[in-house]
GUMIKOL-442621 format. One record per residue (C-alpha): x negated, y negated, z; residue in one letter; residue number from 1. Coordinates in nm, 3 decimals, decimal comma. Each point is the difference from the previous one (the first is absolute). Example, Ala and Ser with C-alpha at 12.3 -4.5 7.8 and 13.67 -1.06 7.14 Angstrom:
BEGIN
{tipa {-1,230 0,450 0,780} 'A' 1}
{tipa {-0,137 -0,344 -0,066} 'S' 2}
! end
This chain:
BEGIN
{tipa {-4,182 0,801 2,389} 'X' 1}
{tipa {-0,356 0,107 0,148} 'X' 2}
{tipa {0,043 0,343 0,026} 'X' 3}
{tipa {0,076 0,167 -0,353} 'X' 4}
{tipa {-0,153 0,334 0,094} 'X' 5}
{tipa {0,276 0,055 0,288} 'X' 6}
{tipa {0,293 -0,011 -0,317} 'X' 7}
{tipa {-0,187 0,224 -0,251} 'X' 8}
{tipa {0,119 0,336 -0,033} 'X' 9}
{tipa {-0,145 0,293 0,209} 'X' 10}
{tipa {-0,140 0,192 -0,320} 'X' 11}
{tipa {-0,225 -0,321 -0,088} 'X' 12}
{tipa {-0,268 0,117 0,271} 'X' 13}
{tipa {-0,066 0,291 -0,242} 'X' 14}
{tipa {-0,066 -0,246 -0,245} 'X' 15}
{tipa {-0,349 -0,073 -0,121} 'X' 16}
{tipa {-0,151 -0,239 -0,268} 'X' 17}
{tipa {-0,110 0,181 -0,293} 'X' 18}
{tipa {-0,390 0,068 0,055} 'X' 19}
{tipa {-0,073 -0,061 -0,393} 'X' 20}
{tipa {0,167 -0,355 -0,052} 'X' 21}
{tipa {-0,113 -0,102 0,308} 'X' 22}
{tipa {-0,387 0,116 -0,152} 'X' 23}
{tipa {0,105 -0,177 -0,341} 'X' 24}
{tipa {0,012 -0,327 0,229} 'X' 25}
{tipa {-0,323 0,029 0,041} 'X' 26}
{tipa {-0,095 0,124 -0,322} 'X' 27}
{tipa {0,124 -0,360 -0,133} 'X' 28}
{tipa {-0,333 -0,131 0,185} 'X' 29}
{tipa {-0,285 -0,141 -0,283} 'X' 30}
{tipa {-0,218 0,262 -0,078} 'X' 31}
{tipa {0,162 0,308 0,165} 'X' 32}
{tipa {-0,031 0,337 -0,247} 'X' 33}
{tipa {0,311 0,177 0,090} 'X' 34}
{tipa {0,089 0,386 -0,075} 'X' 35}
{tipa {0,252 -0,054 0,220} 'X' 36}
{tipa {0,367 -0,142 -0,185} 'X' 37}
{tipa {0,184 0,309 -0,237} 'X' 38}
{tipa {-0,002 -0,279 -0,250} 'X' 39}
{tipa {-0,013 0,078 -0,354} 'X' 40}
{tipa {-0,241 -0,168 -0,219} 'X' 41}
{tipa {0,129 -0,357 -0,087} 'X' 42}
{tipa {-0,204 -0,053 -0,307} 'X' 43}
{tipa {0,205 0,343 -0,216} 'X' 44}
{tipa {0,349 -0,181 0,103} 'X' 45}
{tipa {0,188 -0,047 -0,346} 'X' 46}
{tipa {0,057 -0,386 0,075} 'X' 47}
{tipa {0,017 -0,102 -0,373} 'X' 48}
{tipa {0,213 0,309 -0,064} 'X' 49}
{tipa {0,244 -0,128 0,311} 'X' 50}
{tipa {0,017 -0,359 -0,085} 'X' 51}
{tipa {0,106 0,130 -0,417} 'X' 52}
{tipa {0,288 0,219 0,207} 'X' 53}
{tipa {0,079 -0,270 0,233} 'X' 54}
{tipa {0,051 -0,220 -0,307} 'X' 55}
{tipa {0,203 0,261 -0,176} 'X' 56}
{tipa {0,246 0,089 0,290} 'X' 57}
{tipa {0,099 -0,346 0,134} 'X' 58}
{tipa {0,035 -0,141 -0,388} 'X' 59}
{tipa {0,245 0,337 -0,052} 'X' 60}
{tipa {0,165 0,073 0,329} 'X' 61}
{tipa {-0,120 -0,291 0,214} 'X' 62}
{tipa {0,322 -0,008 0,219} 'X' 63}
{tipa {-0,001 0,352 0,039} 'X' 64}
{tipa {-0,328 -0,028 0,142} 'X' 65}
{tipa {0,103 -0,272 0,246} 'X' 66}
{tipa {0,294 0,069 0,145} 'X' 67}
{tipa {0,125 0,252 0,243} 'X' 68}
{tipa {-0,024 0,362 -0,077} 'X' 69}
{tipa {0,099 0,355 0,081} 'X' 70}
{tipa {-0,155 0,136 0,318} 'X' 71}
{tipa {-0,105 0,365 -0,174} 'X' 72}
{tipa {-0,243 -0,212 -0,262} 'X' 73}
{tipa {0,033 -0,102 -0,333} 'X' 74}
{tipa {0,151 0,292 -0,243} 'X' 75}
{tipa {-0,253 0,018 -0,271} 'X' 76}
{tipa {-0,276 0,032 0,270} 'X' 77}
{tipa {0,147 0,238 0,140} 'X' 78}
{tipa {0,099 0,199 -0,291} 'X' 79}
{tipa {-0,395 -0,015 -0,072} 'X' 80}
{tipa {-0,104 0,196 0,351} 'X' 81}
{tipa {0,303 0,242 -0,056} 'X' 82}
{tipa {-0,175 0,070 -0,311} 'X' 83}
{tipa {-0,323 0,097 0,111} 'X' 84}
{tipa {0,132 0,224 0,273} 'X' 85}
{tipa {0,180 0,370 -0,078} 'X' 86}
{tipa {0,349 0,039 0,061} 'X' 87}
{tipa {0,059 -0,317 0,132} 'X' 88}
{tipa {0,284 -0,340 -0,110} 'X' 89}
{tipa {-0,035 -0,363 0,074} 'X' 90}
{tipa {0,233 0,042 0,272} 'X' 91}
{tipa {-0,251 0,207 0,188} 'X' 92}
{tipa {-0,247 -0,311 0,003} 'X' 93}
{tipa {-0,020 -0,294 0,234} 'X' 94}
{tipa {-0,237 -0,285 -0,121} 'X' 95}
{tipa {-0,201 -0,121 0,284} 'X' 96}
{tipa {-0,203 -0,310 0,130} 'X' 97}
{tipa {-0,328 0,190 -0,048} 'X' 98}
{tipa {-0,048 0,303 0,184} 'X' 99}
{tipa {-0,034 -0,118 0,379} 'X' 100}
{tipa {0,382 -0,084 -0,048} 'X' 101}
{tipa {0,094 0,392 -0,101} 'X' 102}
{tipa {-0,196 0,076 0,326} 'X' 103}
{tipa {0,177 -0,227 0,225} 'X' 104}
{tipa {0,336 0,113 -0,166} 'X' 105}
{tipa {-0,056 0,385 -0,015} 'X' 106}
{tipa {-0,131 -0,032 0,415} 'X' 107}
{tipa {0,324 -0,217 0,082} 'X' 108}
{tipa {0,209 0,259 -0,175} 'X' 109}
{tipa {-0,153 0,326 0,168} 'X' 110}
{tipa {-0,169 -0,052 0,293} 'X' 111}
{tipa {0,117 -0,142 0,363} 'X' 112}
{tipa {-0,163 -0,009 0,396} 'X' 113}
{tipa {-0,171 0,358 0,036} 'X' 114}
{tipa {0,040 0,121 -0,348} 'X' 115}
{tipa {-0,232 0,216 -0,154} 'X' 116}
{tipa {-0,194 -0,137 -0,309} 'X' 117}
{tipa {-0,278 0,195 -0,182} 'X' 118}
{tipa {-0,340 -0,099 -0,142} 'X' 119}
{tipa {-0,347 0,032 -0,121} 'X' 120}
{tipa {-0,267 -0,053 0,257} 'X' 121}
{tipa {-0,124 -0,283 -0,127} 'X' 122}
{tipa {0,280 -0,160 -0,205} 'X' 123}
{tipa {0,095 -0,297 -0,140} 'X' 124}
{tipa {0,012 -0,258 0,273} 'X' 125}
{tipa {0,275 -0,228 -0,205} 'X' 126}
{tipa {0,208 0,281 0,066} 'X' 127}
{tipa {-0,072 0,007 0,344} 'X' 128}
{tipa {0,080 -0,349 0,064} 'X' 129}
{tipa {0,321 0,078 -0,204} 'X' 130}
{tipa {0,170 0,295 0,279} 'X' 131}
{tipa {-0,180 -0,093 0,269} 'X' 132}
{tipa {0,329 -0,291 0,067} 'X' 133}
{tipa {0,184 0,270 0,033} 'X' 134}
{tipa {-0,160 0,201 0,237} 'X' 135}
{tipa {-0,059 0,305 -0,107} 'X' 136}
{tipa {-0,204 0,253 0,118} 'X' 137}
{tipa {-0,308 0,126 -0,283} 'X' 138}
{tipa {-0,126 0,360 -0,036} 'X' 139}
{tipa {-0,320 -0,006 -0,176} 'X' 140}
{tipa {-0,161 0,223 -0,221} 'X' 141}
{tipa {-0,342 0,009 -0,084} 'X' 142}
{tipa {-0,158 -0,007 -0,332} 'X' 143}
{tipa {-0,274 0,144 -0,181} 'X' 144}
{tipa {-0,185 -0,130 -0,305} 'X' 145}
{tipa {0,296 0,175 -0,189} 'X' 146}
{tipa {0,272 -0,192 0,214} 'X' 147}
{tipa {0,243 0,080 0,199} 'X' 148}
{tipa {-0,064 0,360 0,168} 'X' 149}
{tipa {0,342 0,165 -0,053} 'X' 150}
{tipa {-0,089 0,286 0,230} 'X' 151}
{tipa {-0,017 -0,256 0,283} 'X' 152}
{tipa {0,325 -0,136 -0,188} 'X' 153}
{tipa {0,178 0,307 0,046} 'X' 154}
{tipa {-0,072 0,080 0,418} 'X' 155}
{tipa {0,109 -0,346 0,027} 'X' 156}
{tipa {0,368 0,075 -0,159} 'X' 157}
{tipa {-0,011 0,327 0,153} 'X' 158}
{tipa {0,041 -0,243 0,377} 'X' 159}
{tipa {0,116 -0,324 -0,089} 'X' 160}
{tipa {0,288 -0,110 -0,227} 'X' 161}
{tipa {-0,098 -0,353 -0,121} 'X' 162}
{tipa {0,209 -0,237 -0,229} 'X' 163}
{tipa {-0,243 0,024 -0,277} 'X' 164}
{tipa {-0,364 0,063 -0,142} 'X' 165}
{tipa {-0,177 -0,312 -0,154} 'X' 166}
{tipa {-0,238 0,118 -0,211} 'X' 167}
{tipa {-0,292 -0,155 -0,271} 'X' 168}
{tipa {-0,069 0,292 -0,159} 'X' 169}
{tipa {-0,199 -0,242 -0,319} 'X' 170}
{tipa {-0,328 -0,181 0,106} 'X' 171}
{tipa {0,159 -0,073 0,382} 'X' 172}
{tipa {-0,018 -0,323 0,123} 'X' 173}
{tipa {-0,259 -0,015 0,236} 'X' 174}
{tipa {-0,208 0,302 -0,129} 'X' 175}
{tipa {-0,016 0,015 -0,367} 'X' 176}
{tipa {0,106 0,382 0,073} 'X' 177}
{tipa {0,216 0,193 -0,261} 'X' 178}
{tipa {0,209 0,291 0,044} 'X' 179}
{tipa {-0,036 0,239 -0,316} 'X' 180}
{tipa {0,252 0,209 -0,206} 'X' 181}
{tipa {0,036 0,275 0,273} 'X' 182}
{tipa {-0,030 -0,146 0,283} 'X' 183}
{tipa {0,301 -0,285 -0,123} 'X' 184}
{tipa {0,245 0,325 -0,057} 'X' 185}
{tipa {-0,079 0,134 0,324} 'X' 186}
{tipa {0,030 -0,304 0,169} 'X' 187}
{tipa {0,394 -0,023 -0,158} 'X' 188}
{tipa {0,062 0,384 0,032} 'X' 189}
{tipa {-0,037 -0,082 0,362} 'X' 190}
{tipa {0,152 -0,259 0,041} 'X' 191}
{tipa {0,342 0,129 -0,153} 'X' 192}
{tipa {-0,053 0,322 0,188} 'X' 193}
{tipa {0,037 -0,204 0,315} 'X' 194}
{tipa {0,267 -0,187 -0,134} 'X' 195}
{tipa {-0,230 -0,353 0,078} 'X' 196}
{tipa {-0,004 -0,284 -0,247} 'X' 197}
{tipa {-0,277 -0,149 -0,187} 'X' 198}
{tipa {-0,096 -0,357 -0,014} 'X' 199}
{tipa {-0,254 -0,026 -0,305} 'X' 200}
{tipa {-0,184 -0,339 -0,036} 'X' 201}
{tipa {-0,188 0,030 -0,327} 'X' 202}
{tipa {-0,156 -0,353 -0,041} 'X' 203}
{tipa {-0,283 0,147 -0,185} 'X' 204}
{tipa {0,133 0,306 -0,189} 'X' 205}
{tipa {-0,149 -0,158 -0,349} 'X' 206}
{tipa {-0,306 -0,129 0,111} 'X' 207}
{tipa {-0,172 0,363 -0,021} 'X' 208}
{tipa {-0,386 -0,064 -0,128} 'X' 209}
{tipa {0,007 0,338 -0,213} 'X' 210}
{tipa {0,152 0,294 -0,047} 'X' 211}
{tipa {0,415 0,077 -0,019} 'X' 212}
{tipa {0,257 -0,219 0,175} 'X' 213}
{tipa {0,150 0,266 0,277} 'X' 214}
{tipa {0,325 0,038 0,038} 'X' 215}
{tipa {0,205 -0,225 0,268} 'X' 216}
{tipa {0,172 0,171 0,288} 'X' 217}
{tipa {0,307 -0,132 -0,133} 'X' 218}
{tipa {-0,033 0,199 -0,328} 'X' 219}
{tipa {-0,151 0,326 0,166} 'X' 220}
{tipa {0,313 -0,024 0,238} 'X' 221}
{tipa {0,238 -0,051 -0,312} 'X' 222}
{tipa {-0,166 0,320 -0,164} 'X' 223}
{tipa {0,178 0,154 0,332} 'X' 224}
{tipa {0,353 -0,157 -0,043} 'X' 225}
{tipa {-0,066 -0,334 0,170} 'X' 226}
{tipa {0,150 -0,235 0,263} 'X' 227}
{tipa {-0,274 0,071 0,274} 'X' 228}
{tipa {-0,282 -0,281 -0,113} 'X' 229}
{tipa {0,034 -0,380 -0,035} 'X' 230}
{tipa {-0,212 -0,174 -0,216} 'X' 231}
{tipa {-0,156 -0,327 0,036} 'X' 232}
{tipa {-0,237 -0,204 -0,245} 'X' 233}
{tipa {-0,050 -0,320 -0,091} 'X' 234}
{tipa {-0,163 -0,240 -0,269} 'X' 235}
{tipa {-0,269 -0,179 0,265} 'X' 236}
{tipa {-0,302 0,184 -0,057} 'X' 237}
{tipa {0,020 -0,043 -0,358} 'X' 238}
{tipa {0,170 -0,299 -0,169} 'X' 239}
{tipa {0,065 -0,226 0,285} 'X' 240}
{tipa {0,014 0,025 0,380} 'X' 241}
{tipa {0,095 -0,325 0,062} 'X' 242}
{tipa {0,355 -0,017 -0,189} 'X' 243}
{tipa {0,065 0,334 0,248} 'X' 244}
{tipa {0,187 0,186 -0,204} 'X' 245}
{tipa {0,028 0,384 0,077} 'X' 246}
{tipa {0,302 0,314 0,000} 'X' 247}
{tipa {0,132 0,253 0,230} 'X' 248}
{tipa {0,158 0,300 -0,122} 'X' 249}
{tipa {0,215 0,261 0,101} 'X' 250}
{tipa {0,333 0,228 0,107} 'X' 251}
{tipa {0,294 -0,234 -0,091} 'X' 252}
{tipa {0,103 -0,003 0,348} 'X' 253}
{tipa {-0,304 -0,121 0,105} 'X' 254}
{tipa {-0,041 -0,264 -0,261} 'X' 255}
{tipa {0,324 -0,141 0,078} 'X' 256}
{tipa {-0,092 -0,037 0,383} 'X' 257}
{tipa {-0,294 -0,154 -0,112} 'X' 258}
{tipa {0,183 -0,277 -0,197} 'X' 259}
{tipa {0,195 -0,063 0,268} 'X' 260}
{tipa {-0,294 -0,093 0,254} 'X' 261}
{tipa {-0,186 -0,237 -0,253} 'X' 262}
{tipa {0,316 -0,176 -0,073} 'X' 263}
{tipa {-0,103 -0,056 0,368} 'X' 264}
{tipa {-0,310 -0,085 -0,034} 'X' 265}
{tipa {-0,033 -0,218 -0,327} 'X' 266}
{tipa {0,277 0,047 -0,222} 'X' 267}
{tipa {-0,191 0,093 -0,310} 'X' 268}
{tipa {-0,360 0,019 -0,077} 'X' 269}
{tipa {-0,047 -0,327 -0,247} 'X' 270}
{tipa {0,133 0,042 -0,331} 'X' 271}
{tipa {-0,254 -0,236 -0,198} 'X' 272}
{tipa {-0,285 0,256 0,128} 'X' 273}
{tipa {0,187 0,319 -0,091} 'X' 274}
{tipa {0,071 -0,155 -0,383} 'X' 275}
{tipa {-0,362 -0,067 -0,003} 'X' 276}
{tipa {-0,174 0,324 0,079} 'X' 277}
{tipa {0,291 0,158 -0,174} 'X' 278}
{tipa {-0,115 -0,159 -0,315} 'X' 279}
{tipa {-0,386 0,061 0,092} 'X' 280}
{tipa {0,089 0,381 0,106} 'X' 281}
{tipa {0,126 0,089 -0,362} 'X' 282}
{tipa {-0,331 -0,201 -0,183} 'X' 283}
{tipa {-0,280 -0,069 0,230} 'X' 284}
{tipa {-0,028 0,288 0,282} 'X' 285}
{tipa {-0,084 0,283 -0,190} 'X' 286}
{tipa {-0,349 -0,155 -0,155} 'X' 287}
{tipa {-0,036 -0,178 0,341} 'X' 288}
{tipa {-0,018 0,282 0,186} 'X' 289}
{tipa {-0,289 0,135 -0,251} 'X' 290}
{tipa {-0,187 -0,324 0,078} 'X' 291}
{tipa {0,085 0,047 0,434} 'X' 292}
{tipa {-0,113 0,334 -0,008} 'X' 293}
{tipa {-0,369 -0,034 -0,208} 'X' 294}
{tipa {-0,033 -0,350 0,168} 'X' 295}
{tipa {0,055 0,206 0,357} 'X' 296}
{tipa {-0,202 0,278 -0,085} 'X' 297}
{tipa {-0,298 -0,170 -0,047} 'X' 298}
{tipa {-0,015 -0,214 0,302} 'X' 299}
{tipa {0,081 0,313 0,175} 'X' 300}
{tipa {-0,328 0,165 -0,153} 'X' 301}
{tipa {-0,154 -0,340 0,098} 'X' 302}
{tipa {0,111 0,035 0,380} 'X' 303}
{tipa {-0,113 0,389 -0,035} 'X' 304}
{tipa {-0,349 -0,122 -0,098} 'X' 305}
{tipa {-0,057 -0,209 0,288} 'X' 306}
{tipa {0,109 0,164 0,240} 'X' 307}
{tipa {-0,222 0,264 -0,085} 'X' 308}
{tipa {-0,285 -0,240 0,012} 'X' 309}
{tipa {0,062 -0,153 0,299} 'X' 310}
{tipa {0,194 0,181 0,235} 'X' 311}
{tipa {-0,075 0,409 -0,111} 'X' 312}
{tipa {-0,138 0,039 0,327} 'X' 313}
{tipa {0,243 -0,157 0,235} 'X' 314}
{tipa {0,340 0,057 -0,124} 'X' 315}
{tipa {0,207 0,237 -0,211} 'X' 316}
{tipa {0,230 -0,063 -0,261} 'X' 317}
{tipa {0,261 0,103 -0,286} 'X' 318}
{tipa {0,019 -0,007 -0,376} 'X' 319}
{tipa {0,363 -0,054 -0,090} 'X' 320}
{tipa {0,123 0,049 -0,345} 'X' 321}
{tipa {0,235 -0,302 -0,020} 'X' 322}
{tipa {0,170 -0,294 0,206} 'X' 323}
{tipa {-0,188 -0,264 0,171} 'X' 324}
{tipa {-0,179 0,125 0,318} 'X' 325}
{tipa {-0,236 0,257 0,137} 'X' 326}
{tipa {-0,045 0,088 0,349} 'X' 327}
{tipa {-0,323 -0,023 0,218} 'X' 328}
{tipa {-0,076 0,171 0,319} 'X' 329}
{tipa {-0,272 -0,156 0,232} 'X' 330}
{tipa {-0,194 0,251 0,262} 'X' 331}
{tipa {0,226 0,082 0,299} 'X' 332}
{tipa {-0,018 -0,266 0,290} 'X' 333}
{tipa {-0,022 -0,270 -0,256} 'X' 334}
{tipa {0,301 -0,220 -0,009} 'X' 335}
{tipa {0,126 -0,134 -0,346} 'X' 336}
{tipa {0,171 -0,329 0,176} 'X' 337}
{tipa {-0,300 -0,117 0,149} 'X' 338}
{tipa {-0,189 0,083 -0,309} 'X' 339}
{tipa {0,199 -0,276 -0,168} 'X' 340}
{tipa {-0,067 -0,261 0,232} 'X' 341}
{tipa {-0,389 0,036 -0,067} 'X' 342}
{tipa {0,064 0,066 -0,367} 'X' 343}
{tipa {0,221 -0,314 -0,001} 'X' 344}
{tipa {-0,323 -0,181 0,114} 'X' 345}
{tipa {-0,187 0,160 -0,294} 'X' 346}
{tipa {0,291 -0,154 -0,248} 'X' 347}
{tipa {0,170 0,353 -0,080} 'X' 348}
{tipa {0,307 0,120 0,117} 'X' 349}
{tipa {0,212 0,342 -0,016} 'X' 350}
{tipa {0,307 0,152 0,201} 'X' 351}
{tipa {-0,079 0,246 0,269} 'X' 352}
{tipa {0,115 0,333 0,019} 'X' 353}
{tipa {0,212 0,002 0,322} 'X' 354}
{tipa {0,283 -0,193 -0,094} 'X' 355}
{tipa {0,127 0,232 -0,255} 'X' 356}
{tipa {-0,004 0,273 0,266} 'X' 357}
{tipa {0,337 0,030 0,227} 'X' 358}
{tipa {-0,183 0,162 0,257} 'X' 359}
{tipa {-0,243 -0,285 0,040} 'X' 360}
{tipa {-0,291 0,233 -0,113} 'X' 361}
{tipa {-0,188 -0,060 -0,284} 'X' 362}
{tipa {-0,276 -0,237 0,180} 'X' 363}
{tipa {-0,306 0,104 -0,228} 'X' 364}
{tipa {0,174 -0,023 -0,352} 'X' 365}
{tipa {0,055 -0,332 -0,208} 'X' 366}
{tipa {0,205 -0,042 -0,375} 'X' 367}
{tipa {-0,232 -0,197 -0,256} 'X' 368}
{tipa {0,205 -0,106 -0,298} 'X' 369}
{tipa {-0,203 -0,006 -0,359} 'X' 370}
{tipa {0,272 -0,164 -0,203} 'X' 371}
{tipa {-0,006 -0,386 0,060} 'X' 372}
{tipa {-0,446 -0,052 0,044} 'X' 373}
{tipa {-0,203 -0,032 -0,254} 'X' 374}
{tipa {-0,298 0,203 -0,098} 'X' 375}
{tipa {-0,268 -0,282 0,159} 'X' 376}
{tipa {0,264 -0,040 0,308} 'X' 377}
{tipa {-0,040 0,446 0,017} 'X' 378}
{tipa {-0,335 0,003 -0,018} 'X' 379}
{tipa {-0,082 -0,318 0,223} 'X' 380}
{tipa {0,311 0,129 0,263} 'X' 381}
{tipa {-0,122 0,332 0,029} 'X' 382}
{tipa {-0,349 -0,065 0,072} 'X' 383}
{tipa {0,173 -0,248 0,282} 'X' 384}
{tipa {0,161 0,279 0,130} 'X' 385}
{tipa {-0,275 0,233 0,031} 'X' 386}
{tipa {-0,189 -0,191 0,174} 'X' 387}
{tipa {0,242 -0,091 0,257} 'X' 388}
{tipa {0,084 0,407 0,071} 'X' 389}
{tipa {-0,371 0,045 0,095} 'X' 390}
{tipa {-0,016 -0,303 0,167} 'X' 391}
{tipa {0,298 0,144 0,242} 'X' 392}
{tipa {-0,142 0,335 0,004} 'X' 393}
{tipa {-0,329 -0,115 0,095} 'X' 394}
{tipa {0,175 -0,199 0,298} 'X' 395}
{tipa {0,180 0,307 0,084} 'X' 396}
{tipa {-0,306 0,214 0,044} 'X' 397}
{tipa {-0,165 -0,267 0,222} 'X' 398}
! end
C-alpha cells in the first residue's frame, strides 16, 4: 500500500502532533535546559516507598494484581476518592489511565461534528488534542490573572449552548492562574443557571504553595444539590506519572456511559498500578505532598529571581501560588515559536504560548515550568533566556 493518507479518516486532517512532546524530543539533546515538559520532579518520587508496596501487594494478592479486572477500577481505590469527595459512592467513580484518558472519554461521550465545547483562552492543550477528534467547535473565554472571566462566561451561554465547560479553576495548566473562593461559586452558579455542565480537571488542587486549599467545583456545586460538575484528578503530578493512574467522577448516568467506552478503549486501567498507589495514597501522599509543595515553592522563588534579573525589562510575568508553571508574555510582534528555535541554540527550551490558544492567538506568550530544573539549571536557563529575548528584540528594531 503507498498511499496510507487516502484510507485515514476525514477528521485526522484536524489532527496535530502535540507541540510539547514534540519540544521534549528535543529537550532529550545533551546539554539542553528545558522549562518546557509539565514533569514533576523525579528526584521527590517515593521509589523506596513503591518498591516496599510493590513487595507487599504481589506477596498478598499477587494474582489479583495480575489478572483481568473490572472496567470501573479496583473497589478499595475507589472507595478512597468517594471518600474525599461530598455526597458521593464508589459507584460514582471511574478509575482512569491517567487523566488524558478521562479527556478522550468525556469528549467521545459529549461532543460530535459542529458541537459546541467551552474553554479558557489559553487552556490546557492535552485537552485540546483530546476533542479536537471529534470535531467540535470551541468557544473561548478569556482569562485574567484571577482565571476564567465569568462575565465573558455568561454572554457566551447567553448565545451558544455548548456540551460542556472545561475548566482549571487550581493553578491552570498552562498559566499557573487560580480562580479564588468567589469567583469558583460564581463560575458554578452560572453554570447551573444555564443548565451547562462542568468538566473540572484539578491536577493540581493540593499543590497550593500557601494559604487554604479552595474548594473544588465539584464540592461548591454539591453545596447546590449536585449532578451539574464532573470531576477529574489523578495521582501523576504527585506520586507517579508514569504508572498513569487517575479518576473521573460523576452523575451515575454518566459514569456508567463512561465505563462503557473504556471497556472500548482498554478494558481496565492496570490493576498492579491501582494496588500500588492505593497502598502509597493511604501512607505516603499526604507527607509527599508537604515535600512537592516546599520543594516547588522554592524553585518557583528561584525562577522569580531571575527573571527579575534578567528579563525585568523585556517581558512580563506571573507569580502563581501553586502548580508547576508560570506564564511569560514577550513584547507584541515577538513570536514565542521562533524564540525557541534561537533559544534551542542557546541550550534552553520552553513551550510557546500559541498552542494552548484555540484561536491560534497567543504568539507573544510562552509556559516555563519550575518543577523538574534545578536551582543551577534556573539560574543558568534563565540568564539563557534573557539574553536570547533581547537578542530578538534587538533584530526586530533593526
Amino acid at each position: 500500500m503507498d498511499n496510507w493518507e487516502s484510507r485515514f479518516a476525514g477528521r485526522m486532517g484536524r489532527i496535530k502532533s502535540s507541540a510539547i512532546r514534540e519540544i521534549l524530543k528535543v529537550t532529550q539533546q545533551p546539554g539542553i535546559i528545558s522549562f518546557a515538559g509539565g514533569l514533576p520532579a523525579p528526584d521527590l518520587f517515593p521509589v523506596e516507598q513503591m518498591r516496599r508496596a510493590a513487595d507487599k501487594v504481589l506477596s498478598q494478592h499477587g494474582t489479583l494484581a495480575l489478572q483481568y479486572s473490572t472496567t470501573e477500577g479496583y473497589p478499595p481505590l475507589r472507595e478512597w476518592v468517594a471518600a474525599g469527595l461530598p455526597h458521593t459512592a464508589p459507584d460514582q467513580v471511574l478509575i482512569t489511565t491517567g487523566s488524558q484518558q478521562a479527556l478522550d472519554l468525556v469528549g467521545k461521550l459529549f461532543l460530535g461534528p459542529g458541537d459546541t465545547v467551552v474553554v479558557e483562552s489559553p487552556t490546557y492543550l492535552g485537552a485540546l488534542q483530546s476533542f479536537t477528534p471529534y470535531e467540535p467547535e470551541y468557544l473561548s473565554v478569556p482569562m485574567d490573572e484571577g482565571g476564567m472571566v465569568v462575565e465573558a462566561l455568561e454572554e457566551i451561554l447567553k448565545q451558544h449552548q455548548p456540551k460542556f465547560i472545561y475548566a482549571l479553576p487550581s493553578f491552570q495548566n498552562p498559566t499557573g492562574r487560580h480562580m479564588d473562593l468567589s469567583r469558583r461559586k460564581k463560575l458554578v452558579e452560572v453554570a447551573r443557571r444555564y443548565a451547562t455542565p462542568i468538566l473540572e480537571d484539578d491536577a493540581y488542587h493540593h499543590l497550593a504553595f500557601s494559604g487554604q486549599i479552595l474548594p473544588t467545583l465539584y464540592e461548591l456545586d454539591q453545596e447546590l444539590g449536585g449532578g451539574n460538575v464532573i470531576y477529574q484528578s489523578t495521582f501523576s503530578k504527585t506520586l507517579s506519572p508514569g504508572l498513569r493512574v487517575a479518576w473521573v467522577v460523576g452523575p451515575r448516568e454518566v459514569v456508567s456511559r463512561l465505563v462503557q467506552l473504556k471497556q472500548g478503549a482498554d478494558l481496565h486501567t492496570p490493576t498492579l498500578n491501582q494496588m500500588l498507589l492505593y497502598e502509597l495514597a493511604q501512607t505516603v501522599l499526604p507527607e509527599l505532598v508537604v515535600k512537592i509543595r516546599n520543594t516547588y515553592r522554592e524553585r518557583r522563588d528561584l525562577m522569580l529571581a531571575a527573571l527579575e534579573q534578567h528579563l525585568a525589562k523585556e517581558a512580563h510575568w506571573n507569580k502563581p501560588e501553586g502548580g508547576m508553571f508560570l506564564w511569560l508574555e514577550i513584547p507584541e510582534g515577538l513570536d514565542s515559536a521562533e524564540l525557541l528555535k534561537k533559544a534551542v541554540e542557546q541550550k534552553v527550551a520552553f513551550v510557546p504560548g500559541q498552542p494552548f490558544h484555540p484561536d491560534g492567538s497567543g504568539a507573544n506568550t510562552m509556559r516555563l515550568s519550575f518543577s523538574n530544573a534545578s536551582p543551577e539549571d534556573i539560574r543558568v536557563g534563565i540568564e539563557r533566556l534573557g539574553q536570547v529575548v533581547r537578542s530578538m528584540l534587538l533584530t526586530a528594531k533593526g
